[in-house]
C-alpha positions in Angstrom: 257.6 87.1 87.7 256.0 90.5 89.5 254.1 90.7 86.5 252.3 87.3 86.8 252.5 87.3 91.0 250.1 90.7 91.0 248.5 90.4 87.6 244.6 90.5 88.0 243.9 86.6 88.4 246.6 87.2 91.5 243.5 89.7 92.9 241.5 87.2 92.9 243.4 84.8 94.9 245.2 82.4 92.6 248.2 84.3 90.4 249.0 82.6 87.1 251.6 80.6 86.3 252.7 79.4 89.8 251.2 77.5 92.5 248.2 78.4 94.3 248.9 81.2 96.4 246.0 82.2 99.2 245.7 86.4 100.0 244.8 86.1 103.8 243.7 89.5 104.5 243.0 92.4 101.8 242.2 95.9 102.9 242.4 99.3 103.2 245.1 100.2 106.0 245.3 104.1 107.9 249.1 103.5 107.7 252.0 101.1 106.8 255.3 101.5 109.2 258.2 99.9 107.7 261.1 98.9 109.9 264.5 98.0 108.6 267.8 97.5 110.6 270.4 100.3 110.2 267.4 102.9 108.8 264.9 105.3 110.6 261.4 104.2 110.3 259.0 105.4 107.1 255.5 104.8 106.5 252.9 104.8 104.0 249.1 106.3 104.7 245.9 105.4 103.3 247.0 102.9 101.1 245.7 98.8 99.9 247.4 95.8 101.8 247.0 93.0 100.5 249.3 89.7 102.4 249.8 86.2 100.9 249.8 83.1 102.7 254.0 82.7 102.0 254.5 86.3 104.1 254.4 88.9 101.3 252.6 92.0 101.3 251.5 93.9 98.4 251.1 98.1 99.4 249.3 100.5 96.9 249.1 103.9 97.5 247.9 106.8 95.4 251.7 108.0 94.8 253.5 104.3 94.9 253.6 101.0 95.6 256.1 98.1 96.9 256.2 94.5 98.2 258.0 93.5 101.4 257.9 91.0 103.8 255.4 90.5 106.6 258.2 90.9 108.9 259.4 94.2 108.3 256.2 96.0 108.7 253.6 97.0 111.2 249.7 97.6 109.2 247.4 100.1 111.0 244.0 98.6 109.6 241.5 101.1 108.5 238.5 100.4 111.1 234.7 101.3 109.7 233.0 103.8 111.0 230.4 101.8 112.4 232.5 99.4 114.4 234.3 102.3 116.1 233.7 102.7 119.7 231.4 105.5 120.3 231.8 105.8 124.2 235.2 105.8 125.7 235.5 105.2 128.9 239.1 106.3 130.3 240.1 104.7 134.2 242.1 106.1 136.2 244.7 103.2 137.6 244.7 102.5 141.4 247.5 103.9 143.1 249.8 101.4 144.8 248.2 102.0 148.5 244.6 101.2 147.3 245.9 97.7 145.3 247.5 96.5 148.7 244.3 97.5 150.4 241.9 95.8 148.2 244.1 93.0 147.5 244.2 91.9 151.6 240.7 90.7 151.8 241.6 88.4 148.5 245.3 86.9 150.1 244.0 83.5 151.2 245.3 82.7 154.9 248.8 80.8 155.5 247.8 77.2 156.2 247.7 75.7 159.7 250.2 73.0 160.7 248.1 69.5 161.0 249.8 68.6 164.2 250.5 70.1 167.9 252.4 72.6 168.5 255.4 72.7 170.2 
């Protein structure tokens, strides 16, 4: 059955012998974290993800590769060099004296009782 799930007509989207079986997202990753109860967490760089529509993930690195579950790992998506952000711009948070103070002119006003006041 691995055979036929990741033979080369799986690649392409529809693995032999089975049902149709979508690949949603097929890329390069910077790093796969895997996270299993009871174990420390391990990870895989610079390898090929490739997840099906039913929750499995195929990972291929240069030294190995594995299947898993969607839901016991964490993908770190290689980004392209072109997309990357080129200007970073880092704030500095307000401290909580200048929140209160800009927040006062935004605090709408209690409302007024309709009728006279006793």
């Amino acid at each position: 059955m691995f055979k036929t799930l990741f033979s080369r007509s799986a690649a392409a989207g529809v693995p032999s012998g089975s049902p149709t079986l979508r690949i949603l997202k097929q890329a390069h990753a910077d790093r796969v974290v895997f996270f299993y109860p009871g174990e420390e967490g391990t990870y895989i760089e610079h390898a090929f993800v490739t997840i099906y529509e039913n929750g499995i993930v195929h990972i291929k690195a240069r030294l190995e590769e594995t299947t898993t579950h969607l839901q016991n790992i964490e993908v770190q998506w290689s980004i392209p060099q072109e997309l990357e952000p080129r200007n970073i711009k880092l704030l500095k948070p307000k401290s909580r004296a200048e929140e209160a103070k800009s927040l006062d002119g935004l605090r709408p006003e209690p409302p007024q009782p309709d009728g006279p006041t006793l």
